[in-house]
C-alpha positions as CSV (number, residue, x, y, z in Angstrom):
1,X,-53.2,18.1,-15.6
2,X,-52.2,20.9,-17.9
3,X,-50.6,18.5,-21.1
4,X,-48.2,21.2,-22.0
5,X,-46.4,20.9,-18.7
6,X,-43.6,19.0,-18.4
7,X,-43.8,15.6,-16.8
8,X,-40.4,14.2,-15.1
9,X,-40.3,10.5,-15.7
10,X,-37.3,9.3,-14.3
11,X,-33.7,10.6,-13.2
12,X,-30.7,8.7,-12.6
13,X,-26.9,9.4,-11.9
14,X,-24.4,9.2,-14.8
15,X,-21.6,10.5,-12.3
16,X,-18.3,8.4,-13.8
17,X,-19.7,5.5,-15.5
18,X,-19.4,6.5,-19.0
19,X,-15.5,7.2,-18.0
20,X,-15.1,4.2,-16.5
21,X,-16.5,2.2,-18.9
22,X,-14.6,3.4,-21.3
23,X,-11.4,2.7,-20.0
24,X,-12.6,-0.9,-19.5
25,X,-13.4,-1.1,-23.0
26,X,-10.2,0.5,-24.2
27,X,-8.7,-1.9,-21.9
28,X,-10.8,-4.7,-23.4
29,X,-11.2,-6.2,-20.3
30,X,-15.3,-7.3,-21.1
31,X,-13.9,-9.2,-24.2
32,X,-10.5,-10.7,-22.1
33,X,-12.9,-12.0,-19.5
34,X,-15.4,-13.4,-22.0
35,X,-12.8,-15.4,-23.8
36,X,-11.5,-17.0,-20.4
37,X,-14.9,-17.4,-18.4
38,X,-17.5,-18.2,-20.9
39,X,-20.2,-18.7,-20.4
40,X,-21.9,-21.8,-19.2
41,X,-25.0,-23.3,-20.8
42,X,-27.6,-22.6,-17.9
43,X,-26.3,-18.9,-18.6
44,X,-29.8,-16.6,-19.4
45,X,-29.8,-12.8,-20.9
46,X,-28.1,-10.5,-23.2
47,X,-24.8,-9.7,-20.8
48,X,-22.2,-11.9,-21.3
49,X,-20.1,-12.9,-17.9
50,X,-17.0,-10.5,-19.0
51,X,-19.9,-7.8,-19.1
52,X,-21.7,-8.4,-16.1
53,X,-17.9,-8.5,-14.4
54,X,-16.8,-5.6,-16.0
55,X,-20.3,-3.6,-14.8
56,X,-19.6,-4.9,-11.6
57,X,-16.2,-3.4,-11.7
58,X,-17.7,0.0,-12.6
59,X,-19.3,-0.6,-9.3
60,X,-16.3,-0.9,-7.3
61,X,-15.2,1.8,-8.3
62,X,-17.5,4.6,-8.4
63,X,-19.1,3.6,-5.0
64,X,-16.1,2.2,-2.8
65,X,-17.9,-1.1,-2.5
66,X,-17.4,-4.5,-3.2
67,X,-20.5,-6.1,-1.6
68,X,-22.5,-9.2,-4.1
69,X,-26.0,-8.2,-2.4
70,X,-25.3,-4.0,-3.1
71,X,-24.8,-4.7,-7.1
72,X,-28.5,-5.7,-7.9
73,X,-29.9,-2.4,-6.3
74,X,-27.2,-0.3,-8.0
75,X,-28.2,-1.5,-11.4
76,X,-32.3,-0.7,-11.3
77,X,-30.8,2.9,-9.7
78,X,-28.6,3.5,-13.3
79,X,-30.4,0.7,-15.6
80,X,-31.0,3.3,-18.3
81,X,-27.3,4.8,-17.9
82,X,-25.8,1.0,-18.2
83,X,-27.8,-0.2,-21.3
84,X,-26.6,2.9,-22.8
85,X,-22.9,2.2,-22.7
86,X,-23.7,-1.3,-23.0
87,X,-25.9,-0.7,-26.2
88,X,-28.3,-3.5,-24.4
89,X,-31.3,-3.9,-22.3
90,X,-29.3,-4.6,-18.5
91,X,-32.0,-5.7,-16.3
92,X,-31.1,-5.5,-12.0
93,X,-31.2,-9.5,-12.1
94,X,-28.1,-9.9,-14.6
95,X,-26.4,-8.7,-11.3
96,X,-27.9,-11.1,-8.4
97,X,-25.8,-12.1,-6.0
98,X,-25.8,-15.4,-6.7
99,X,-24.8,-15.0,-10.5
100,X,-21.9,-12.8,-8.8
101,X,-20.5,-15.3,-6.4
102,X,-20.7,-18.0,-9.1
103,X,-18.6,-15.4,-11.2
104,X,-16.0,-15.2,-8.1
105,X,-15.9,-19.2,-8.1
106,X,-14.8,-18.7,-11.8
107,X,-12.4,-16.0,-10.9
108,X,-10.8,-17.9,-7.8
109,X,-10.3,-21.9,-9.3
110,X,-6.7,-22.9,-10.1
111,X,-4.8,-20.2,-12.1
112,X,-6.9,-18.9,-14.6
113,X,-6.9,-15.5,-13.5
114,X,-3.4,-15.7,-14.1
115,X,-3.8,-15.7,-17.9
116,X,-5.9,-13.2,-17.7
117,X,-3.9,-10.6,-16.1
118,X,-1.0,-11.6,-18.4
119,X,-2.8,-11.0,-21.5
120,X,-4.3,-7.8,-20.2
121,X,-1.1,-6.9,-18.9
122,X,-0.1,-7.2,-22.8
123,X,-2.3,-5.6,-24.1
124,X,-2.4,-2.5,-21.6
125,X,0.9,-1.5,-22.6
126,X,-0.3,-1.7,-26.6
127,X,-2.8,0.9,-25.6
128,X,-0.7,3.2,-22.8
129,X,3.1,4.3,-23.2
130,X,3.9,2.8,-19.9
131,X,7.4,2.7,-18.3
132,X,8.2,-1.0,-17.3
133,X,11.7,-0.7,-16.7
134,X,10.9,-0.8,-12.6
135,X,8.8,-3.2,-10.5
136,X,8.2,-3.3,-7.1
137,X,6.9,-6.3,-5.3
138,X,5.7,-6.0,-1.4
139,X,2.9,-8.4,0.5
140,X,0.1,-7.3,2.6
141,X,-2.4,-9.3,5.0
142,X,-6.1,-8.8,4.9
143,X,-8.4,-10.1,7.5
144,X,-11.6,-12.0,7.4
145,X,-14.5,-12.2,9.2
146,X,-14.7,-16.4,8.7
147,X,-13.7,-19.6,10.3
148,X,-10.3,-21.1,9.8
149,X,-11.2,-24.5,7.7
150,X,-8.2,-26.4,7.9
151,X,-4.4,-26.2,8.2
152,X,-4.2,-25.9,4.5
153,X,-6.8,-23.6,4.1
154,X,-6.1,-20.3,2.9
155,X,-7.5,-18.2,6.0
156,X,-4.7,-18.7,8.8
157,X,-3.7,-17.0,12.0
158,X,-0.6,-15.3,11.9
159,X,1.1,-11.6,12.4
160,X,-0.9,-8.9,11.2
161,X,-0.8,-5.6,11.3
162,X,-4.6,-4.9,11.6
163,X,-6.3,-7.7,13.4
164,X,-4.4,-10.5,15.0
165,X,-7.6,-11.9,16.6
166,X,-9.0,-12.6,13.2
167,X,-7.8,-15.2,10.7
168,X,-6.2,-13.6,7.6
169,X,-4.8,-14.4,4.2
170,X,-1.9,-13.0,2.6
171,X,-1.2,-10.6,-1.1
172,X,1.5,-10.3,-3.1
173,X,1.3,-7.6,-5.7
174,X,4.3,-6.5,-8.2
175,X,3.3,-3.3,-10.0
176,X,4.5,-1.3,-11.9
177,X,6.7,2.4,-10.8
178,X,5.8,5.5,-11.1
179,X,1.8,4.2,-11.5
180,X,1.9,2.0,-9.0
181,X,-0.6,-0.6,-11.7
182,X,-0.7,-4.0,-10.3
183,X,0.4,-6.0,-13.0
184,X,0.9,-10.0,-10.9
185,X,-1.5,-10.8,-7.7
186,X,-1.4,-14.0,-5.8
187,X,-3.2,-14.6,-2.5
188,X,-1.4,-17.2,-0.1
189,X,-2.4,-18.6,3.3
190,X,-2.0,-16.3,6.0
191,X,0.6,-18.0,7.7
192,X,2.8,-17.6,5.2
193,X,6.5,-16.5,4.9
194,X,7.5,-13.4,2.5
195,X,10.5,-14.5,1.1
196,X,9.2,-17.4,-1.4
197,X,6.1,-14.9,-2.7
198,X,9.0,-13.1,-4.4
199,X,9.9,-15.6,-7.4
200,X,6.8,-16.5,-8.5
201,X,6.1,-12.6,-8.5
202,X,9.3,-12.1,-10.6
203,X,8.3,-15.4,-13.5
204,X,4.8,-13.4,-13.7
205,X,6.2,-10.1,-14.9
206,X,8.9,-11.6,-17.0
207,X,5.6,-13.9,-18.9
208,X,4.4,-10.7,-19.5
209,X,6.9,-8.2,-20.2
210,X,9.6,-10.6,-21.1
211,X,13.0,-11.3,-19.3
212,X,16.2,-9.0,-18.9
213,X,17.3,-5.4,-18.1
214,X,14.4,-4.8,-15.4
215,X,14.8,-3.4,-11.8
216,X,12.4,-5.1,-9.5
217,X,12.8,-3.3,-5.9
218,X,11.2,-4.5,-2.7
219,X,11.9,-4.8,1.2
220,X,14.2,-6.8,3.8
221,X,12.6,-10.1,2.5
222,X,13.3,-10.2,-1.0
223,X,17.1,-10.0,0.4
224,X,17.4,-14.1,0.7
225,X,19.9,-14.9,-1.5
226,X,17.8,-17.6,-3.6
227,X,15.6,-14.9,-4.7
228,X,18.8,-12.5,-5.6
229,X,20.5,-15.0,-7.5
230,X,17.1,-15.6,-9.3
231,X,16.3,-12.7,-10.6
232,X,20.6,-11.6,-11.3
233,X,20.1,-15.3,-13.7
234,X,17.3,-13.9,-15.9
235,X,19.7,-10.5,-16.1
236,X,17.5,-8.5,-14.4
237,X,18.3,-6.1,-11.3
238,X,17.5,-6.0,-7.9
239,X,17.0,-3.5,-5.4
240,X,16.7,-4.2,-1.5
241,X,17.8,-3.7,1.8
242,X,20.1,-6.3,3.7
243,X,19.0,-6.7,7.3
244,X,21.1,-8.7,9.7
245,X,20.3,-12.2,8.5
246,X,22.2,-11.3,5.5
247,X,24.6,-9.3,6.9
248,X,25.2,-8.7,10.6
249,X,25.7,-5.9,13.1
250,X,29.5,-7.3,13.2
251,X,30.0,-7.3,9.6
252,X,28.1,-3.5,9.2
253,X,29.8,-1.8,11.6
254,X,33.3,-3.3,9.9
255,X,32.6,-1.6,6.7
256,X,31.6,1.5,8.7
257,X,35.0,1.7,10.3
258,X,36.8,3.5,7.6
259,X,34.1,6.3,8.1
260,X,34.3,7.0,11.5
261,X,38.2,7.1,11.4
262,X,38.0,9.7,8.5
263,X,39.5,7.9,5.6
264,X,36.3,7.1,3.9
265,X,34.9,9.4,1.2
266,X,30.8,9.7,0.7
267,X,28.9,10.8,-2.2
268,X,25.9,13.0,-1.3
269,X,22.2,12.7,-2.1
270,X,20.8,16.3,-2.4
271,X,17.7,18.1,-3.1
272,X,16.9,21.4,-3.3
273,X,16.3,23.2,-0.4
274,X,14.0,25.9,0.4
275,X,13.3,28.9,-2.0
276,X,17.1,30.5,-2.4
277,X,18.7,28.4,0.5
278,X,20.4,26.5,-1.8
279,X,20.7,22.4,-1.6
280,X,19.7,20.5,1.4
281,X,21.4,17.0,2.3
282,X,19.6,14.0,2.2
283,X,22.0,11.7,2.1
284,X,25.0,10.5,2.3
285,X,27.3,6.8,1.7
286,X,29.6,4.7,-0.1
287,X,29.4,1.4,-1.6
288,X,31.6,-1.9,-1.8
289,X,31.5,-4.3,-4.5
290,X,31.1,-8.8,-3.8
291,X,31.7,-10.9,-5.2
292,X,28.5,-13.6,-5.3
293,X,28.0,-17.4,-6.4
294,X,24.6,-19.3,-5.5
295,X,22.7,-22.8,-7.9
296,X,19.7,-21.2,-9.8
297,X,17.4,-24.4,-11.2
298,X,20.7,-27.0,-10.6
299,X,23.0,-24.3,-12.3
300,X,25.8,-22.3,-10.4
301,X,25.6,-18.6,-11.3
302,X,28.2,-15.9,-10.2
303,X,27.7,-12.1,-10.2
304,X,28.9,-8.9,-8.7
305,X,26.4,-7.2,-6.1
306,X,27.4,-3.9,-5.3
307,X,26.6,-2.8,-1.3
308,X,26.1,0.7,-0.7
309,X,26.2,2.2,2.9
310,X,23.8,4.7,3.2
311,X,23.1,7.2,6.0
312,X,19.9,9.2,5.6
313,X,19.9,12.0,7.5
314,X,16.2,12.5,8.6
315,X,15.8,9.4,9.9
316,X,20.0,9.4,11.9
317,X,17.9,12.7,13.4
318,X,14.8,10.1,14.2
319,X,16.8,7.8,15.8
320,X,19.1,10.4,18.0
321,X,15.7,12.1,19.3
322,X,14.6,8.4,20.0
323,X,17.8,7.9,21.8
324,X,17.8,11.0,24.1
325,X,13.8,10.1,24.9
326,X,15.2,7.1,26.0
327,X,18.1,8.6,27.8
328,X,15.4,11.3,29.9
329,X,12.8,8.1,30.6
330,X,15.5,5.9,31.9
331,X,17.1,8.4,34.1
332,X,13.6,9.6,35.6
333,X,13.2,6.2,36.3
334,X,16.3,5.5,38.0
335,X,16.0,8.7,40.6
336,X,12.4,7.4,41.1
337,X,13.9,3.9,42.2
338,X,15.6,5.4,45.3
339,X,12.0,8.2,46.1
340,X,10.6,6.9,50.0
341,X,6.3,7.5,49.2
342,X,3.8,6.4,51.4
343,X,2.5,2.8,50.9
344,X,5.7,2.2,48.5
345,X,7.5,-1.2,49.4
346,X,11.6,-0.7,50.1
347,X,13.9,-2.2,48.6
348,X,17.5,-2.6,49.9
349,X,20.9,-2.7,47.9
350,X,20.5,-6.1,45.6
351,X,16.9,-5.5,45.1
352,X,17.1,-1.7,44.0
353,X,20.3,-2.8,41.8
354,X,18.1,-5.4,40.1
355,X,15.2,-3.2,39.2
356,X,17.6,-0.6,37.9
357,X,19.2,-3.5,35.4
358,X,15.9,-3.5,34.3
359,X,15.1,-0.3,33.4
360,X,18.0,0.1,31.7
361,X,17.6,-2.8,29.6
362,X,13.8,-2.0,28.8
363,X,14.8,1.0,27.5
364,X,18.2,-0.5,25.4
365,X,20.2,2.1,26.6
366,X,23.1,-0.2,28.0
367,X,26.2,1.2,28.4
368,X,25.3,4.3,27.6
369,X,23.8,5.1,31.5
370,X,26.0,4.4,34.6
371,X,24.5,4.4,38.1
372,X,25.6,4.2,41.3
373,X,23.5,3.1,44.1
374,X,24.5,4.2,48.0
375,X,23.4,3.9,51.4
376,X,23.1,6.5,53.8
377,X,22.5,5.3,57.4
378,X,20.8,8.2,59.9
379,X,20.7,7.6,63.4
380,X,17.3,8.6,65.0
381,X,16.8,8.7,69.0
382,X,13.6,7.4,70.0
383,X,12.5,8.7,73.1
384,X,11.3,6.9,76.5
385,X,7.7,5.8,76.2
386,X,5.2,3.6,78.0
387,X,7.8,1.7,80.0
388,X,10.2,1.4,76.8
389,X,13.7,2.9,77.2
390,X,15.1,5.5,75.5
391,X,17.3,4.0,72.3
392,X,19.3,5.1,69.2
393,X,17.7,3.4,65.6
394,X,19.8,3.1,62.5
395,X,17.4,4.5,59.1
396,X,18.8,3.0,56.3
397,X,18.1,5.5,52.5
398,X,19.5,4.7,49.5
399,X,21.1,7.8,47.3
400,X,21.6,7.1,43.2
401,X,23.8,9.0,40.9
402,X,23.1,8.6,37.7
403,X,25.8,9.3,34.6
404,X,25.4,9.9,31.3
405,X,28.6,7.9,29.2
406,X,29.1,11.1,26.3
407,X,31.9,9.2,24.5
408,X,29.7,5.8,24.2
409,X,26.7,7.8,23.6
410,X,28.8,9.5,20.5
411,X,29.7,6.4,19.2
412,X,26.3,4.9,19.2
413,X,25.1,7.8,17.1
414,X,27.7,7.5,14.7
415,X,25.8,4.1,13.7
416,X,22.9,6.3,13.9
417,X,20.5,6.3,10.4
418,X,22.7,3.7,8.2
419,X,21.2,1.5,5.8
420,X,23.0,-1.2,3.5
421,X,21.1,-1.6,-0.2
422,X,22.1,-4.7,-2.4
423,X,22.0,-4.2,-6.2
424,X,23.6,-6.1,-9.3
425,X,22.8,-3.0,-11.2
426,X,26.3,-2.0,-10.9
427,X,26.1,1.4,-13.3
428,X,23.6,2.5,-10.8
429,X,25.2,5.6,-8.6
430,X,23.9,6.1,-5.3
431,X,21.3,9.2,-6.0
432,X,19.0,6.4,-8.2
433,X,19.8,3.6,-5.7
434,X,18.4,6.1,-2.4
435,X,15.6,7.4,-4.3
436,X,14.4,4.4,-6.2
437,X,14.0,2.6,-2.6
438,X,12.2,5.8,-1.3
439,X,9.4,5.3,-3.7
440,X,8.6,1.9,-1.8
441,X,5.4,4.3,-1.1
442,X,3.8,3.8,-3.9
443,X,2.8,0.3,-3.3
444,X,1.7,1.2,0.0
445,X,-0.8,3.6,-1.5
446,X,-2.3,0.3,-3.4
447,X,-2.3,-1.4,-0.2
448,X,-4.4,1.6,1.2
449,X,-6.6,1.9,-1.8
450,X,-7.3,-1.8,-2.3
451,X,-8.3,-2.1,1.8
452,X,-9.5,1.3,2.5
453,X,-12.6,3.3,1.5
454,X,-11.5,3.6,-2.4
455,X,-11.9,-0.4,-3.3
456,X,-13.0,-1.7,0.3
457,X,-11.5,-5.0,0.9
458,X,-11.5,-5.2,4.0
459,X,-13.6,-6.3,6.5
460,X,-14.1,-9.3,4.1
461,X,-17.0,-11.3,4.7
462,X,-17.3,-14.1,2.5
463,X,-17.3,-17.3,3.9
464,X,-15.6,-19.7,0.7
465,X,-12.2,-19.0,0.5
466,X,-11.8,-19.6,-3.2
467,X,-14.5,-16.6,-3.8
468,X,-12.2,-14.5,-1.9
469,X,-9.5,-15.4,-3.9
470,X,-11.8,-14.7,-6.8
471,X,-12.8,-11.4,-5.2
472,X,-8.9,-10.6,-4.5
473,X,-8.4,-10.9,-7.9
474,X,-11.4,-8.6,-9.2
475,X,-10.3,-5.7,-7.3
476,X,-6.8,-5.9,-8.3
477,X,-8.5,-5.1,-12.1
478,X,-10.1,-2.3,-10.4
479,X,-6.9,-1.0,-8.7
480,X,-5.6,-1.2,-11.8
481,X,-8.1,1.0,-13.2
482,X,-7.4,3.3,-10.7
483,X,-3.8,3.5,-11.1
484,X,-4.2,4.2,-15.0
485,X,-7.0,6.9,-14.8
486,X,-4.6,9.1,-12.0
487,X,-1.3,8.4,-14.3
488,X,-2.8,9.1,-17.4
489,X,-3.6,12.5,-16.1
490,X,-0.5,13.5,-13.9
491,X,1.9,12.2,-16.9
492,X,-0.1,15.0,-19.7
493,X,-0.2,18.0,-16.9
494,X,3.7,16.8,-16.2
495,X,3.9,17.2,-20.4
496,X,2.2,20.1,-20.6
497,X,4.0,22.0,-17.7
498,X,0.1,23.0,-16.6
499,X,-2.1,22.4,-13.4
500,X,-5.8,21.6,-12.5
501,X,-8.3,23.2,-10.6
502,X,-11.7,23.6,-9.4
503,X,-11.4,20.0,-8.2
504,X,-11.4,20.6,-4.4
505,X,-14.7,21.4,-2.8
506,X,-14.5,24.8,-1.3
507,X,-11.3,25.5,-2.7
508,X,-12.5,26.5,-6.2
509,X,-8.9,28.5,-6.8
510,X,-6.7,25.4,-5.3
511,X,-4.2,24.2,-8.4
512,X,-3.2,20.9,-8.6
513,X,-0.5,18.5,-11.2
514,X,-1.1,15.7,-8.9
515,X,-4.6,14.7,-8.3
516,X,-5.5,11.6,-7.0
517,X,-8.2,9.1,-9.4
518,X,-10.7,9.6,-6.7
519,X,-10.0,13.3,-6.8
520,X,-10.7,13.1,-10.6
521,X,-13.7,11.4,-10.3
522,X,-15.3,13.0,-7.6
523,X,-15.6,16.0,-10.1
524,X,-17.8,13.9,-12.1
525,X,-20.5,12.8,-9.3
526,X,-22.3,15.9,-10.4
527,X,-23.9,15.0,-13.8
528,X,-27.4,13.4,-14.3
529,X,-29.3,12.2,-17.2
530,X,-33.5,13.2,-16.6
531,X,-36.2,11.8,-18.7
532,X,-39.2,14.3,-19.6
533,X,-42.3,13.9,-21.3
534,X,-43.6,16.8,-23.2
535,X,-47.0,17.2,-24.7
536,X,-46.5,13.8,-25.7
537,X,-42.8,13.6,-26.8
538,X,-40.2,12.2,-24.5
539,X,-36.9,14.5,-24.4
540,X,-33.7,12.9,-22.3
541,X,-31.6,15.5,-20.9
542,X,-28.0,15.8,-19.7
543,X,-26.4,17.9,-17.2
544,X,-23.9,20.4,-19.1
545,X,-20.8,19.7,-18.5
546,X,-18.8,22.1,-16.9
547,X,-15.4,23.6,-18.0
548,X,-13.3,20.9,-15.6
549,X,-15.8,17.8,-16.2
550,X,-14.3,18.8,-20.4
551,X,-10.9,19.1,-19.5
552,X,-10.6,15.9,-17.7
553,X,-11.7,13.9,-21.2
554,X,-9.4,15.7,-22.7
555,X,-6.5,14.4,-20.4
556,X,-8.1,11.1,-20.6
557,X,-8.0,11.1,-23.9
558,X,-12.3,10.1,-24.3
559,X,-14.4,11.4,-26.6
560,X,-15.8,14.9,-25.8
561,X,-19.2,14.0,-26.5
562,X,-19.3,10.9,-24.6
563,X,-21.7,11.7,-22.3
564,X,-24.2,13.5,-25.3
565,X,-23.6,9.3,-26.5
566,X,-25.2,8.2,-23.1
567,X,-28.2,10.5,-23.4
568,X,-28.9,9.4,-27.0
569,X,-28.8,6.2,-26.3
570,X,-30.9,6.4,-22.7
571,X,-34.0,4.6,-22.9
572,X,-36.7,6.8,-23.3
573,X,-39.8,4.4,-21.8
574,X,-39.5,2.8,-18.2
575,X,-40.9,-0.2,-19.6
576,X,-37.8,-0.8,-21.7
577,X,-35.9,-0.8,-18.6
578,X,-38.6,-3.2,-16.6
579,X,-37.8,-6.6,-15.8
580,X,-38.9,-9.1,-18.1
């Protein structure tokens, strides 16, 4: 072999990791973790458990995958790119999956994690100008492929969205809006109710953030009146739908009254419409001010909750196109009642009165259909045949008419597309009130991240419940990493008036001011750090960054020659990067 040719030695993937770990480090969640999980005395090797944690979150998050047995491969594939940021050998074994699953253990006993995600929640908005002035607080099920231990046990059957035939445990998450960062996660049995996950939710941002002046917004169930008079005590606001438990149909439709005779006025909720037609109406409503007196910890407590009516107008459209499918099902169903086929069964008067109750039920249209079912009697002469006389018969049909009530029908739609908000923020008007509630999204998109393909919760198969606690936990640290790497960038393009491109594979001229983290990242998959001997001297090389991989540490705010650090700091020899 010619000695002046180049000899490759080894390659490996630098993709996100140096970005990632940065932000974990500027989060200091290695050090955070250390100081409440240290480590125990049968611990061996230079990584400390907040550092094998913390290179297990990079994981996560660059690959989608939470798997203990996937880690320990990963690591020999990017050994030299790890002990690089790390600035320490990393060998493939400081990731086993046992060491891992001890480390979930850690993560899952009692409420330890709990500290730990209110000091880092301290000390995230030290380093980041975050808005904390909102919350939102929701709950999500995530099944499981294990067995149900006991009663008590934190895997339960109960209603899920995704699998009912599997047993499931429960999250609650309050995070923070716009971001959508997770700043308090608990994970109950999956049997449990909503409506008490709110509270505890509530004491866990106020630990962190402190108490008064915050808006925490969430669904139907944080409407009990315990957990309104809760958080109105502490002087912070609430945000949430009342359903009927809280107030019903009788009661909604009273306040409604004064609309539908005309003597009650509605603010608007516009937007603008398309290019140079002006505003379009989203909204429309009133509110009503109560008076409210409930016991908070033994003490009484009285405030004013202000109730505002709201009628949005996309979804009064939803519901009148739902109403007249309805309408056209049950009245095809109805003429089919009285149809004579072959092989069809016939019913007489009571019967076909019976079945058309039915359909008119199924289809919760009473009232608004009329029917009327008659019998038409034919006579038929049957001839003479083998030695049977001549006769007249009698054929019995049945005829329906089927009527359509307009004047009902109007005044169902006039109860078409209202909602009723409660709020104690009384200064609130009702443009903030609708579209505060509309961004209720944002913590479905953590739902979607944390059990879809970004983060990869679910299927979980762990079989100890309190490492799935543990491993509920470590993912909501890398949703939050998420959350801040997307916001970080969105919030300095929103500054700077400016947009992104070359991020969209295919689409090299697509601008963007809204990219998603995975987005970001993606554009980063690209770079590689090779080793190469020549004529004796080893030479580590890095893929140049191109003109969108530099703007995107800008954004971040990360060195620009943080990726030249990882190549100086690669390991030059393969057997500095062997195992021991």
């Amino acid at each position: 072999m010619n000695p002046a040719e180049p000899r490759l030695l080894r390659v490996e993937t630098v993709a996100d990791l140096p970005v990632l770990w940065a932000t974990l480090q500027r989060l200091e969640v290695p050090g955070l973790l250390d100081r409440h999980f240290p480590a125990p005395r049968h611990w061996r090797g230079p990584l400390t458990p907040g550092e094998v944690l913390s290179v297990w979150l990079v994981f996560v998050v660059s690959q989608g995958d939470h798997c203990l047995n996937h880690v320990q491969p990963w690591v020999a594939e990017h050994q030299g790119v790890l002990a690089a940021l790390l600035g320490k050998p990393v060998q493939p074994s400081d990731a086993h999956d046992d060491r891992l699953a001890d480390l979930l253990d850690c993560l899952g006993a009692g409420e330890a994690f709990a500290c730990v995600e209110r000091d880092l929640n301290q000390h995230t908005l030290r380093v980041y100008d975050l808005p904390t002035d909102t919350v939102r607080i929701d709950a999500t099920t995530a099944n499981a492929y294990a067995a149900v231990l006991s009663e008590q046990g934190l895997l339960q059957f109960g209603h899920s969205k995704d699998d009912p035939d599997r047993p499931q445990f429960k999250i609650a998450a309050a995070v923070l809006d716009p971001l959508g960062m997770p700043v308090a996660t608990a994970v109950v049995p999956g049997n449990s109710a909503d409506d008490p996950l709110y509270v505890p939710a509530v004491q866990a941002v106020r630990q962190a953030f402190g108490v008064g002046g915050r808006t925490y917004v969430g669904d139907c169930k944080m409407a009990a009146l315990g957990t309104r008079a809760f958080v109105a005590a502490g002087g912070d606001f609430y945000l949430c739908p009342l359903p009927e438990a809280q107030l019903s149909r009788a009661q909604r439709r009273a306040l409604l009254q004064p609309v539908f005779d005309g003597t009650q006025a509605l603010a608007r909720v516009t937007r603008p419409a398309a290019k140079g037609q002006g505003e379009e109406l989203v909204a429309e409503g009133f509110g009503v001010d109560v008076a409210l007196t409930a016991t908070v910890d033994e003490k009484e407590i009285s405030w004013t909750e202000r109730r505002w009516l709201v009628r949005s107008q996309a979804y009064a459209q939803a519901q009148q196109a739902a109403l007249e499918r309805r309408l056209a099902q049950a009245t095809t169903a109805l003429h089919a009642l009285v149809e004579r086929k072959q092989g069809k069964k016939r019913r007489f008067h009571a019967a076909l009165m019976r079945a058309a109750a039915d359909i008119v039920n199924e289809q919760g249209v009473e009232g608004l259909l009329h029917y009327d079912i008659q019998a038409v009697l034919a006579t038929r002469h049957v001839r003479a045949y083998r030695g049977q006389p001549a006769r007249e018969e009698i054929d019995a049909s049945f005829t329906i008419t089927v009527r359509r009530d307009e004047q009902a029908i109007e005044r169902h739609q006039q109860e078409m597309g209202w909602q009723v908000y409660a709020s104690n923020a009384l200064t609130m008007t009702l443009p903030p009130v609708v579209w505060a509630y509309r961004g209720q999204y944002r913590i479905e998109d953590d739902w979607a991240r944390l059990k879809g393909r970004s983060l990869g919760l679910t299927p979980v198969y762990l079989q100890d419940e309190q490492r799935i606690q543990g491993l509920v936990y470590l993912l909501s640290v890398a949703l939050r990493l998420l959350t801040l790497l997307e916001w970080v960038v969105r919030d300095r393009l929103h500054k700077e008036g400016t947009t992104l491109q070359d991020l969209y594979a295919g689409q090299p001229g697509r601008h963007t001011a809204r990219p998603s983290a995975e987005l970001l990242l993606r554009a980063l998959k690209g770079i590689r750090v090779s080793v190469v001997e020549v004529r004796g001297c080893i030479h580590v090389l890095l893929t140049p960054l191109t003109k969108v991989q530099r703007r995107l540490l800008e954004l971040w705010d990360l060195p620009p020659d943080l990726y030249e650090k990882v190549a100086r700091g690669f390991p030059q020899t393969p057997e500095s990067m062997s195992e021991p």
